[in-house]
Structure formats: structure tokens, C-alpha cells
TORKOL-4160 file (C-alpha; in steps of 0.2 Angstrom, whole numbers, padded with zeros to 4 digits, m for minus):
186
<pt num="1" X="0006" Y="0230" Z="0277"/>
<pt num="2" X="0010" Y="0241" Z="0261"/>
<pt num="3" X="0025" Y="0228" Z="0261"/>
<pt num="4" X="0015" Y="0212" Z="0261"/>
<pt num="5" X="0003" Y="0219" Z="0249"/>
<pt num="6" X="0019" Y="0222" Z="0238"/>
<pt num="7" X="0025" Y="0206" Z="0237"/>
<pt num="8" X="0007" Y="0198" Z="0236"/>
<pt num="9" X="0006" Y="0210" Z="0221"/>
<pt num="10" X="0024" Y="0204" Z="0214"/>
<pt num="11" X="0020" Y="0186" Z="0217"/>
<pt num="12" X="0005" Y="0187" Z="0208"/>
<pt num="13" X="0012" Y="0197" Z="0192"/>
<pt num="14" X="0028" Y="0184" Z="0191"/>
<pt num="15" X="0014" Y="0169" Z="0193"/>
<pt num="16" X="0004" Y="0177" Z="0177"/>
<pt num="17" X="0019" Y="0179" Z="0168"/>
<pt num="18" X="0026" Y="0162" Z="0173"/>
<pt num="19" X="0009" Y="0156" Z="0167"/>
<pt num="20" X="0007" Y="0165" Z="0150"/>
<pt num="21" X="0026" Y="0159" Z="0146"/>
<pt num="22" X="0020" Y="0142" Z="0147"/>
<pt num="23" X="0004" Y="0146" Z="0139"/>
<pt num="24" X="0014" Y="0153" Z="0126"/>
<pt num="25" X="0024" Y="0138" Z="0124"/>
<pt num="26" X="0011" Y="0124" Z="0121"/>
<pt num="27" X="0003" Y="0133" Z="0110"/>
<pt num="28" X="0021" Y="0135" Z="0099"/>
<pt num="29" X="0024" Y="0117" Z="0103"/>
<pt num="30" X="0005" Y="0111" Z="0099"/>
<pt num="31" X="0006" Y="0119" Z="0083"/>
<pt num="32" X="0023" Y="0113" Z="0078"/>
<pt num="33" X="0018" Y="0094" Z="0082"/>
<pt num="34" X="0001" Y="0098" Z="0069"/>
<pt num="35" X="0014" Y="0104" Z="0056"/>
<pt num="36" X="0022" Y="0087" Z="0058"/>
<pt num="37" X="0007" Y="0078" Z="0059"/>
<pt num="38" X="0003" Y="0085" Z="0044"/>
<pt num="39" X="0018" Y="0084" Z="0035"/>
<pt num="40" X="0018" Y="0067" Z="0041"/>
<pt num="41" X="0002" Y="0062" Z="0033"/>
<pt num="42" X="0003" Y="0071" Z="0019"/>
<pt num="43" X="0018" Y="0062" Z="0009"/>
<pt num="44" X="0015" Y="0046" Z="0020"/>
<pt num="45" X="0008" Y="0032" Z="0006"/>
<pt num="46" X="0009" Y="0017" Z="0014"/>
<pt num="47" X="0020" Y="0003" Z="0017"/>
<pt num="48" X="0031" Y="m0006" Z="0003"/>
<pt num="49" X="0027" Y="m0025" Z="0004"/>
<pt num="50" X="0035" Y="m0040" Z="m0001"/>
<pt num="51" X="0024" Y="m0055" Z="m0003"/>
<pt num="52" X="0030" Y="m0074" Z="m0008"/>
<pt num="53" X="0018" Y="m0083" Z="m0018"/>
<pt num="54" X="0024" Y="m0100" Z="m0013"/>
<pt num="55" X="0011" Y="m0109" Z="m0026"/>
<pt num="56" X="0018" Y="m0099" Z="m0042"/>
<pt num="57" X="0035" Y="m0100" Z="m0036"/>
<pt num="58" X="0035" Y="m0078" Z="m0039"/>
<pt num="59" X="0038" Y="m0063" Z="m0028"/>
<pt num="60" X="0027" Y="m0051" Z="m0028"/>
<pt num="61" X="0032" Y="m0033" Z="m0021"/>
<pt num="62" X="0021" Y="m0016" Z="m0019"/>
<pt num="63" X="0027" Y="0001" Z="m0020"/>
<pt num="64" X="0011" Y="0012" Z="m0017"/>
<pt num="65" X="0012" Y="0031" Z="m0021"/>
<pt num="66" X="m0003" Y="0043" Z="m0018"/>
<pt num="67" X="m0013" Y="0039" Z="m0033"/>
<pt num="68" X="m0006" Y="0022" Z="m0039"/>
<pt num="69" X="0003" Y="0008" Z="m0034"/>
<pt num="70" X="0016" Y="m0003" Z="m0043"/>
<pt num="71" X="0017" Y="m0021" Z="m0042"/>
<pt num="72" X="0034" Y="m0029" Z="m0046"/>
<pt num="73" X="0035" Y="m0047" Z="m0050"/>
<pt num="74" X="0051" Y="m0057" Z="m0049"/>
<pt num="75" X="0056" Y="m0076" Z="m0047"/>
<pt num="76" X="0069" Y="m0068" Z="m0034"/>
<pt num="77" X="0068" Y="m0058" Z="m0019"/>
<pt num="78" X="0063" Y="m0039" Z="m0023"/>
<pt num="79" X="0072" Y="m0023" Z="m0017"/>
<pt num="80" X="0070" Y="m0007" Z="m0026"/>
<pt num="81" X="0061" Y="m0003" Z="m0043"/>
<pt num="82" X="0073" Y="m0002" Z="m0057"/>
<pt num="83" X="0071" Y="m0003" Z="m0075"/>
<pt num="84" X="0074" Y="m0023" Z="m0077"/>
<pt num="85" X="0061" Y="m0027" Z="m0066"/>
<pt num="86" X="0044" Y="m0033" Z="m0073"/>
<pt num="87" X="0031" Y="m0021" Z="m0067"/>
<pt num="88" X="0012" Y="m0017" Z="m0069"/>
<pt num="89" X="0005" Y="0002" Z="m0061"/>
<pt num="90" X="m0013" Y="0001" Z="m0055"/>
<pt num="91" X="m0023" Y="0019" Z="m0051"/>
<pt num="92" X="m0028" Y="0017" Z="m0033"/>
<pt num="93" X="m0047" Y="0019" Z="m0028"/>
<pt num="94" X="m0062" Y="0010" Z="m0018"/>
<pt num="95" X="m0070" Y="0005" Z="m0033"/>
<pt num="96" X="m0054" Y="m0005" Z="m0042"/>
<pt num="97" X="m0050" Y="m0020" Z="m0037"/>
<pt num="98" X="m0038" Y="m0028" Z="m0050"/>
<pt num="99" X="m0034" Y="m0046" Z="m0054"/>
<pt num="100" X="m0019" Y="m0057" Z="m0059"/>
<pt num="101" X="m0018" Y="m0074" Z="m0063"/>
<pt num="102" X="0000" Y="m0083" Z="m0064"/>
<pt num="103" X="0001" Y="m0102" Z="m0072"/>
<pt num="104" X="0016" Y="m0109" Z="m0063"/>
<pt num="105" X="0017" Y="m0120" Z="m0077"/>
<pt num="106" X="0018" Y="m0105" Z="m0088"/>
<pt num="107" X="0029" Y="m0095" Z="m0077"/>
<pt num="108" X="0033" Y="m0083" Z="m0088"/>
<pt num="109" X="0017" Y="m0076" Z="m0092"/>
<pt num="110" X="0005" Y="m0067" Z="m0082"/>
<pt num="111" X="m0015" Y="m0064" Z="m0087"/>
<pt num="112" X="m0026" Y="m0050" Z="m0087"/>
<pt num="113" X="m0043" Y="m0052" Z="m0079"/>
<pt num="114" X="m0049" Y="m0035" Z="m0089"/>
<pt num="115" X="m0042" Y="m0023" Z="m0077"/>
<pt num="116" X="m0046" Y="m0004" Z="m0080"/>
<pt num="117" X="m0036" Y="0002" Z="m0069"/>
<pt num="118" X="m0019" Y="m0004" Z="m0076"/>
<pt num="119" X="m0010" Y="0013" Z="m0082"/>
<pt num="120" X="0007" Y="0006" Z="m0087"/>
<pt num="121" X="0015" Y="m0011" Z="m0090"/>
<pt num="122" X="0035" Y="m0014" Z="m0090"/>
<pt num="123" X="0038" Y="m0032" Z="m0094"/>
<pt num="124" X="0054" Y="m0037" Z="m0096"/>
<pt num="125" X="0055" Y="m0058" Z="m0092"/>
<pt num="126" X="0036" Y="m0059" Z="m0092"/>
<pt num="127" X="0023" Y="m0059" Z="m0105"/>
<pt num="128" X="0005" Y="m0051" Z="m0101"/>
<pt num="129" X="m0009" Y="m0060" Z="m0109"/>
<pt num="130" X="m0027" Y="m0055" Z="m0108"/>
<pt num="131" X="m0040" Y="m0069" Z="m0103"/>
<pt num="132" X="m0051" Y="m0072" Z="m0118"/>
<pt num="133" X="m0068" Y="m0075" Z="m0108"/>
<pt num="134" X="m0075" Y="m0064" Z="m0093"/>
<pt num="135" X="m0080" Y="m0068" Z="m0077"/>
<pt num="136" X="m0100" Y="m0068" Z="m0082"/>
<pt num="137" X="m0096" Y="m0084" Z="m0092"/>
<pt num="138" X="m0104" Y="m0099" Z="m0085"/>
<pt num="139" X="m0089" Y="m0106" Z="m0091"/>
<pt num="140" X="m0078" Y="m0094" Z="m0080"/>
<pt num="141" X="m0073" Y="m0108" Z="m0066"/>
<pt num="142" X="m0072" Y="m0123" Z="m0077"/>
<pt num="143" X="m0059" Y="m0115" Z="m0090"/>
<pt num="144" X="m0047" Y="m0110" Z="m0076"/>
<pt num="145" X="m0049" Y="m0126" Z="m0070"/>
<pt num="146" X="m0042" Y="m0134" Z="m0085"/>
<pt num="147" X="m0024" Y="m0127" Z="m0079"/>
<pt num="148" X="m0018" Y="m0126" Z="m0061"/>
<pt num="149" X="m0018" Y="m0107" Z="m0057"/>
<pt num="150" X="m0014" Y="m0093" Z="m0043"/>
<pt num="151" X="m0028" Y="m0078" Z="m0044"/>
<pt num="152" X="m0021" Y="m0064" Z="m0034"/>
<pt num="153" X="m0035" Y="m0050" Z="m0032"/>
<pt num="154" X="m0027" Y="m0033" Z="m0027"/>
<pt num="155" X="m0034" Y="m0019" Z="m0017"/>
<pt num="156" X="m0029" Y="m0002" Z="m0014"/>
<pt num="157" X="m0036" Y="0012" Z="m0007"/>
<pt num="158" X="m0028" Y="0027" Z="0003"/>
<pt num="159" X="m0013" Y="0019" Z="0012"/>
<pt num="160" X="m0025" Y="0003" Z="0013"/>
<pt num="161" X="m0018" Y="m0012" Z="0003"/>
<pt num="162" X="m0024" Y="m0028" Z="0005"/>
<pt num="163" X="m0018" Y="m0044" Z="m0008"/>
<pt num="164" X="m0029" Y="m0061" Z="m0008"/>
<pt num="165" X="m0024" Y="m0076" Z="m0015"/>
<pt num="166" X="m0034" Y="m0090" Z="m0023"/>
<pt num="167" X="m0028" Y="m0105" Z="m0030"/>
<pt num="168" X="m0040" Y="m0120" Z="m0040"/>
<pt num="169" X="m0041" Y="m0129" Z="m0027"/>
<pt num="170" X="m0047" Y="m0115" Z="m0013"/>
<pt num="171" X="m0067" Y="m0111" Z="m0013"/>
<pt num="172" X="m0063" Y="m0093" Z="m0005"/>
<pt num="173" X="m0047" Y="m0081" Z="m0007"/>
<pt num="174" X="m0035" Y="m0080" Z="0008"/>
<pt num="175" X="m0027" Y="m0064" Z="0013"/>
<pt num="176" X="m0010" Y="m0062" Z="0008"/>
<pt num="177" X="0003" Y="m0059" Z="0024"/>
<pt num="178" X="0019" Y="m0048" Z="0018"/>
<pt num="179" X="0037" Y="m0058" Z="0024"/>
<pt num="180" X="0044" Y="m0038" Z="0023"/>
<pt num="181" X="0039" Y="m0021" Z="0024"/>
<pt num="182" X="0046" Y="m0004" Z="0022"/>
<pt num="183" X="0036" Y="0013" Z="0025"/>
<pt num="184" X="0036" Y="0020" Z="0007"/>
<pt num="185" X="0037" Y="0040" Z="0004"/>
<pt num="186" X="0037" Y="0048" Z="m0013"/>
């Protein structure tokens, strides 16, 4: 009796111990996994895109940070920033949503649309020229109109990034699909 009341009593201390190891163990592993998760998050700031804007004959290419994002834009395929690429950085943010227009029978220059939120311009084969009248011109629609033209409106917020495309002839803008994608970290 005193024997099988031993080995109950054994049993039962190996079984707490058994269970407090792997107790002890998913909490070590839960916690690591939320360091990750939160490393993970942390420096994640969205994915690189490369768009092709077939009416303007450009490429346009994203590279988003945690508080901007830069656009490049080339008539050739994009892959890394350098200095002889023509860029514009935008501050990200729910409230901005910043607009470029391209003349593809001006391709080398670009027009402004006012944007507040453009905190550095690096133009190298492009020139950036500011539209003289603002969208609260009646006007607005009809002097685009004199000129075929590709609007792209821009919106980033978070990892978010979304990039519609109107052109003269379109009466609403139609999201952009990226051909490529990378995941982009600082």
C-alpha cells in the first residue's frame, strides 16, 4: 500500500513537473514569437512597387519609409534609388493625397497640382513645373483638356499605398496595379 501511494505520489510530482516544463516553454516561446512580431512590424514599411504608365510611356516606382515615401520616375524599368534617378519624396499621412500630371507630348516634364506634402525633389532628366490655375477654377477640366494628359493621384498612409490613374479621356481614376513588388525595410 505504502508502495502504490509512493509511486501515485512520484507519478504525480514527475506529471507537475512535466507540465510546468511545458508551461515554462510556451511562455518562452509566446514571448519570443511577440518580440518578432514586433520587430517585424516595427521596421516593416510596405512594399516597393513598380507601376507602368502605358499612356505617358514612364515608369513609375515607390519606395515607402515610415514617414515618406519616394516616387521615382524613369522611361526605363526601375530598380534601386541612386542619385541619377529623377525622384520626388512625399510625407505620408491620411490627409495628403498628392497629384502628378505627365504630358506624354511633354515627356520630360512633370506638373505640380500644389502639393504640400512634397519634401524634396531630385530631377535629373525631368523638369517639374507647377500648374498655374487650381482645381477651384471652373476652368480646371477644360485647360487640361487642351493637352492629352496622365493625372496620377497618390495615397499613402501607414503601409497603405494606393496610386489612381486618370487620363482626358476617363470620367473617374482607375487604381493602379504594380507589375513588381518588393517588401521594402529602412
Amino acid at each position: 500500500m505504502i508502495d502504490k501511494a509512493k509511486f501515485i505520489l512520484s507519478f504525480f510530482e514527475k506529471t507537475a513537473f512535466l507540465i510546468g516544463k511545458i508551461i515554462y516553454l510556451s511562455v518562452c516561446t509566446i514571448t519570443i514569437l511577440s518580440i518578432l512580431l514586433i520587430a517585424i512590424l516595427t521596421l516593416y514599411t510596405g512594399n516597393s512597387n513598380l507601376y507602368y504608365l502605358e499612356e505617358a510611356g514612364i515608369y513609375i516606382k515607390t519606395f515607402p519609409s515610415r514617414r515618406y515615401t519616394i516616387v521615382a520616375i524613369s522611361e526605363n524599368k526601375i530598380e534601386n534609388i541612386s542619385d541619377s534617378l529623377d525622384y520626388i519624396k512625399f510625407i505620408k499621412g491620411e490627409d495628403y493625397w498628392p497629384s502628378l500630371i505627365f504630358n506624354p507630348n511633354k515627356k520630360h516634364v512633370i506638373y505640380d497640382t500644389g502639393n504640400h506634402n512634397m519634401i524634396q525633389v531630385h530631377l535629373v532628366k525631368y523638369k517639374l513645373d507647377t500648374l498655374t490655375f487650381n482645381r477651384n477654377d471652373i476652368n480646371y477640366d477644360k485647360k487640361l483638356e487642351e493637352n492629352p494628359y496622365v493625372q496620377v493621384l497618390f495615397y499613402f498612409s501607414g503601409i497603405k499605398e494606393e496610386l489612381s490613374l486618370k487620363n482626358r479621356y476617363d470620367d473617374g481614376y482607375t487604381i493602379l496595379i504594380p507589375k513588381e513588388w518588393s517588401i521594402a525595410f529602412p
